[in-house]
Structure formats: C-alpha cells, structure tokens
N, C-alpha and C positions, 0 to 999 in steps of 0.2 A: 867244499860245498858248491854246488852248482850254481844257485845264486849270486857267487861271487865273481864266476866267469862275466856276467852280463851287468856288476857296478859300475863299473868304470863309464859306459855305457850310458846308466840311469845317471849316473852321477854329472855328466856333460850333459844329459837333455835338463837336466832340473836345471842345471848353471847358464846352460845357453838359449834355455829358450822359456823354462818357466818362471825363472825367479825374471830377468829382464822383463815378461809379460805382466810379472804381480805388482812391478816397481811400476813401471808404465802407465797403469792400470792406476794407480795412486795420483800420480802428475797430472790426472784429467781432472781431480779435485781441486787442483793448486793451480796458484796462478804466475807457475813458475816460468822466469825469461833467461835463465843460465846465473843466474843470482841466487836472491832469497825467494823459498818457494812456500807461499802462505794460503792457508784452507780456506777455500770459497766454493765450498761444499759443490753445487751442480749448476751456479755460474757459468759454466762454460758449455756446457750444455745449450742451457739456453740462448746462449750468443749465437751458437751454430744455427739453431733451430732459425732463427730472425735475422739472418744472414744472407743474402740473396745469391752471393756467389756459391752456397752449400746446395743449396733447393738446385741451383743449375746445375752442380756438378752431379749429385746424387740422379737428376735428369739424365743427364750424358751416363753414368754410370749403369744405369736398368737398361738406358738403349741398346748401351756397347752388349752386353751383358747377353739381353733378352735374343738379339739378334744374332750374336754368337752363337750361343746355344742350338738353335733354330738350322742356323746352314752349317755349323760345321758338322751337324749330326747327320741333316741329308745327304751333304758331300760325302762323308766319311763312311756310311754303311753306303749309297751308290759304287763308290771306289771300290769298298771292303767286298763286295758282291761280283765287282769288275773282276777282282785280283784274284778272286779265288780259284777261279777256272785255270786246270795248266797251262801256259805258253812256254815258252823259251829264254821271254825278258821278265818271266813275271816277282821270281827275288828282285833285280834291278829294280821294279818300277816301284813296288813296296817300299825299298831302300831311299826311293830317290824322293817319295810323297811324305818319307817317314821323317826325311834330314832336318828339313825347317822346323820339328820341335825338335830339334838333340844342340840347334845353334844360340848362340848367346841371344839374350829376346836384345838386349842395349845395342848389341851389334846391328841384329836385327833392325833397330827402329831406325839405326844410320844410315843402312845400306838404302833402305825404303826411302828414307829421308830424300837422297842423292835422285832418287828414280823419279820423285815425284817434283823435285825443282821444275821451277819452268825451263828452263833449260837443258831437262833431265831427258832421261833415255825417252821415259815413257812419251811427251811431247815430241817428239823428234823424230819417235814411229809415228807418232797420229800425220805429223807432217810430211813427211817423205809420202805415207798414204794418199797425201791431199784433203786430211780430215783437219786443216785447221781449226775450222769452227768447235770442236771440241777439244783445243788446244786448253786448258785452266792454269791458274796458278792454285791447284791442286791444295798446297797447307796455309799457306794465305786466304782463302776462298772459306770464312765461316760458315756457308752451305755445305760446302764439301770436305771439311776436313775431317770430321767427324768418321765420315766413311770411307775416307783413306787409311785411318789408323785400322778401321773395321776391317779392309781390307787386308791388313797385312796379319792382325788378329786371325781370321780364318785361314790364312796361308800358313800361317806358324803351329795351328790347333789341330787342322783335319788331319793332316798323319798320324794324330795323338787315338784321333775315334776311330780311322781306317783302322789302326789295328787292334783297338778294342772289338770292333766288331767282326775282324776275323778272326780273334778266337773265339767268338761267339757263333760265329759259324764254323767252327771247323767242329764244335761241340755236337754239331745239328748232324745227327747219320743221317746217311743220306738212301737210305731205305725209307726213312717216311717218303721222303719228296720221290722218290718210283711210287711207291705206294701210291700218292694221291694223282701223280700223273697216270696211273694205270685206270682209274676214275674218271679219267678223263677231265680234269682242272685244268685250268687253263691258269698261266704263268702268274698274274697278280691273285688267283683264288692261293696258290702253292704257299708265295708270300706272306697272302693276311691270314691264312690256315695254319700254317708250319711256321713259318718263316721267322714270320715278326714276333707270333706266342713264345719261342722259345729263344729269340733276342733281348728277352725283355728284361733280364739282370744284365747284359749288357747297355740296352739303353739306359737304367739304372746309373750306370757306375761314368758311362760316355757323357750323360749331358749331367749330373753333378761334379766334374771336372772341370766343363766348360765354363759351365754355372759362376766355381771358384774364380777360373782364372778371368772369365768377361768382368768380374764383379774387382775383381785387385789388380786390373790392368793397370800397367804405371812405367815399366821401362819402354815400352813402344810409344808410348803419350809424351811421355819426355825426351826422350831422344828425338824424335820428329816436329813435335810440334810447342812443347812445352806448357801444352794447356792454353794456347793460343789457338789460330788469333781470336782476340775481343773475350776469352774464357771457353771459344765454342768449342773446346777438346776437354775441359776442364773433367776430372775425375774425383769422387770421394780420395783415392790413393795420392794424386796430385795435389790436393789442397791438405792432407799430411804433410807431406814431403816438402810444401811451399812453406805454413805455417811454423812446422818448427825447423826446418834446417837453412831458410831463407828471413822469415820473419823474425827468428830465437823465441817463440810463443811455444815453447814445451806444452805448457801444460794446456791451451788450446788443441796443441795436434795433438797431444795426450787421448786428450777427447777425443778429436773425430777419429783418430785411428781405432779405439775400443768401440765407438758405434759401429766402421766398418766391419771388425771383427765381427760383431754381435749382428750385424745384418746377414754378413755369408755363414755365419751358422743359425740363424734362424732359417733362411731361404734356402740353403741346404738340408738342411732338416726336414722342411715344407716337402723340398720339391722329391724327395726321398723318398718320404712317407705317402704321396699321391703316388711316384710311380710305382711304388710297392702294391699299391692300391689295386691300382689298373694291371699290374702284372697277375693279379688273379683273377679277373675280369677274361682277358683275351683268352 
C-alpha cells in the first residue's frame, strides 16, 4: 500500500516533534524543577506576564524581529534585481550572498563575536582608517549590542530573500516589461506596474520567513552576547533557554517557550493574511 512507503516517515515526526511538543506543552502547567512536577494550572503564566526581565526581552524580540523583516527584504529583492541581469560572475555572486544562510547560525554568532571584540578586526579597520572616535566596545556597549546581533541577523538572512525573489522574478516574462517600456514608463512606473504586482506571493513567503526567524532568534544572541550586557540582548528564545537549562525551572520555560510558539504563529498568520490582502489590491 502506498501509505506505507511514507510511515516511517509520519511515525518519526509524531516521535520527534509532536508528542515532545504535547509533553512540553503540559510542563507549562506544572511547576516542574527536574523533580516532582505538580499542577499549578496558569501560575506560570502569570509570573512571566509580572516579570520585568520578560516585558524586555519580548521588547528586544519585536525590535530584532520588526527590523529584520524590514531590511532583509529591501536588501534582498535590490540584490535579487541586481543578479538578474547576465554578467560573467553573476552564479558566483548569487553563491557567495547565498553562503551565510547554508553556515551554522552558532558558528556564525562566534565568528561575529571575534569581529566585533574590541580588539577585533572590525576596530582595527576603523583605526588603521584613523576613525578611532568610532572605535566601540561593540557587545559590552547596551546601546549597541542589540544591533550588532541585528547586524549579523541580516547578513545571515538576505541570501535566504535574494533568492526567493529571484525566482519571483524569473516568473515575471519579460514581454510585459517591453510592453510597458514601449509606453514609454519610466523605470520605478515598470516596478510599481509589473514588478512588485506580480512579486507579491513572493513578498508573502520572504518576509513570513523573516518574520519566523527575527522572532526565534537565539543561537546568534548566545553565542555573542549571551543576552547581555545588563539583559540588553535579552530574547523571548533566550529567556527559554536561561530558565529551564540554566535555572532547572522546566516548567517556567515550559511556559514561555508555548507563548513564543503561540506568538510566531499568530503573527504569522496576521502578517500572511494582510499580505494576502494587499496582494490583491496591487
């Protein structure tokens, strides 16, 4: 029977990822610390809610998130428009914008880590420049760490929309765009006429990716900064991760890890349903 080809299959996602999510999903009623785990119905809910360190990290969380979203999508369709045209390097350059999402994000948050030391590469070009005055200590700096991690966020992401959007353009014949050039339109008419109308299930799919990953950032937070300094990197993901694998408070991070779930599928769902909206609008 056909069905039976693709058990094995169902039977590893039910094991590996649903029943762990049902059990999990339980532990945020209890007030389980690797002991005895006893019902305290939505307790822990409302600790989170009266929590101060939660309220900032959910902060940091919408910033990372919001602003993600935002530039890795203009980076990534400017690029994706860049790339399209033939050249000679233009496989390589595709390859080489595409590499930072295919690398380990933990890797990743190390390599960043090292760059941004004050001692790091990055200071040491500013100096050789003669731009001391813009010398920082970069993840020590609770002004600026936030947007170093941000930083390295959008370097890891845009390859992910550059090439969503060029197969959204490669979709687009390119007999409309003579068409409207024979009209005589002029380059940004071509774009908000043709362009962008018939990108728009790819803006769909590009900034509800983003969406996901700004909202469940956590190995670049930690690997770099560790939710430091003073909380100011602090993330919904990292105060999981602190709570129950630092603190032993299971059923605590029980909790906030099923809010963050339940947050990136509501706001995924939101942001879905408006761009679906707007895609029939344009």
């Amino acid at each position: 029977m056909p069905w039976l080809i693709a058990l094995p299959a169902v039977a590893a996602l039910i094991g590996l990822r649903f029943l762990p999510s049902i059990v999990g999903g339980t532990f945020a009623f209890t007030d389980w610390n690797g002991a005895d785990a006893n019902w305290i119905g939505f307790d822990n809910f409302f600790a989170i809610f009266r929590d101060p360190t939660t309220s900032n990290a959910l902060v940091h969380t919408f910033q990372l998130a919001g602003l993600l979203v935002v530039i890795c999508n203009v980076l990534g369709l400017m690029l994706a428009m860049s790339l399209r045209t033939a050249f000679k390097t233009r496989n390589l350059m595709r390859a080489m914008f595409f590499l930072p999402f295919a690398l380990s994000h933990l890797a990743t948050g190390y390599i960043w880590q090292y760059i941004f030391q004050y001692s790091g590469p990055l200071n040491r070009i500013l100096g050789a420049a003669g731009l001391e005055s813009w010398q920082l200590v970069w993840l020590a700096d609770p002004n600026w760490a936030i947007y170093t991690i941000l930083v390295v966020l959008v370097w890891q992401y845009t390859g992910l929309t550059m090439v969503i959007y060029l197969a959204g353009l490669e979709g687009i014949p390119d007999e409309l765009h003579d068409a409207v050039a024979m009209d005589g339109a002029s380059p940004w008419l071509k774009f908000r006429k043709v362009t962008l109308p018939l990108l728009a299930p790819a803006i769909t799919v590009s900034a509800t990716l983003t969406l996901i990953y700004g909202l469940g950032a956590f190995d670049q937070v930690l690997s770099m900064t560790g939710g430091g300094p003073v909380n100011a990197t602090e993330t919904l993901a990292t105060q999981v991760w602190q709570n129950t694998f630092v603190y032993g408070r299971f059923g605590y991070g029980s909790a906030l890890a099923l809010i963050l779930t339940g947050l990136v599928a509501i706001l995924s769902i939101a942001q879905v349903s408006l761009l679906r909206y707007q895609e029939t609008r344009l």
